[in-house]
C-alpha positions in Angstrom: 69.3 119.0 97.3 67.7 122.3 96.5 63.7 122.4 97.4 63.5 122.7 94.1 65.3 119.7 93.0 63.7 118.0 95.8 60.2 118.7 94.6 60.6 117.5 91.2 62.6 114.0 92.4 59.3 113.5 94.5 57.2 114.6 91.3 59.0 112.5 88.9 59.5 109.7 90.9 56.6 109.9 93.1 58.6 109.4 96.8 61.2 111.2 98.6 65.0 110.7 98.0 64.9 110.0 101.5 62.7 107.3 101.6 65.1 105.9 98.3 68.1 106.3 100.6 65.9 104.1 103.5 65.0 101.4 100.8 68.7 100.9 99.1 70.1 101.3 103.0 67.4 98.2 103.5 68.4 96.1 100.6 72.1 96.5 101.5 71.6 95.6 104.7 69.6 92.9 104.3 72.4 91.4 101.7 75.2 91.9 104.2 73.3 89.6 106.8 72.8 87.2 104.3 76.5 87.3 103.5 77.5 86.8 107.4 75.2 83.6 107.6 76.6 81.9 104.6 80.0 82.7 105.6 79.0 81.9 109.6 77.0 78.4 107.8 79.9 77.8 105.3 82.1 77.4 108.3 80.7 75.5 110.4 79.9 72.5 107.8 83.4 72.7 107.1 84.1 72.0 111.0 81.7 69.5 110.6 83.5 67.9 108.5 86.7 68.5 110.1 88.4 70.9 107.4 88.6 73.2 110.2 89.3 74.0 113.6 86.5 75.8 116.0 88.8 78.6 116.5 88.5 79.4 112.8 84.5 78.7 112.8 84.5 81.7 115.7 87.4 83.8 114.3 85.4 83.8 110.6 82.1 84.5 112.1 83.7 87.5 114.2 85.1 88.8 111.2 81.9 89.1 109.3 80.0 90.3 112.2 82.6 93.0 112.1 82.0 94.0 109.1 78.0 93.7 109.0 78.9 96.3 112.4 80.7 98.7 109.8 78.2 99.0 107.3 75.9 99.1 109.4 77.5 102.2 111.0 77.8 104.1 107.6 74.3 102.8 106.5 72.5 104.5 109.6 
């Protein structure tokens, strides 16, 4: 953005479009880890009930781990 077009953002909106970028960053990051427990939780009742094995408990939470790791690289 332009100083210009920065200025008025922070006039009309009354913060900076960085501090917007920090808050949305926040919110999506927060949802992601709320998606890796479910999925993590989700899991491991079905092992508890023996739907599945632990190997797919692990293997599942990996996976979302992995991608909480991603976003959180291209959130930073």
């Amino acid at each position: 953005m332009t100083a210009a077009q920065n200025t008025a953002f922070q006039a009309g909106s009354g913060f900076t479009p960085a501090t917007l970028l920090t808050g949305i960053a926040s919110v999506v990051l927060v949802l992601a880890f709320v998606w890796v427990i479910w999925v993590s939780l989700g899991t491991f009742r079905a092992w508890q009930n023996g739907q599945v094995v632990l190997f797919d408990v692990v293997w599942s939470a990996l996976r979302a781990s992995i991608v909480l790791m991603v976003l959180g690289f291209y959130l930073r």
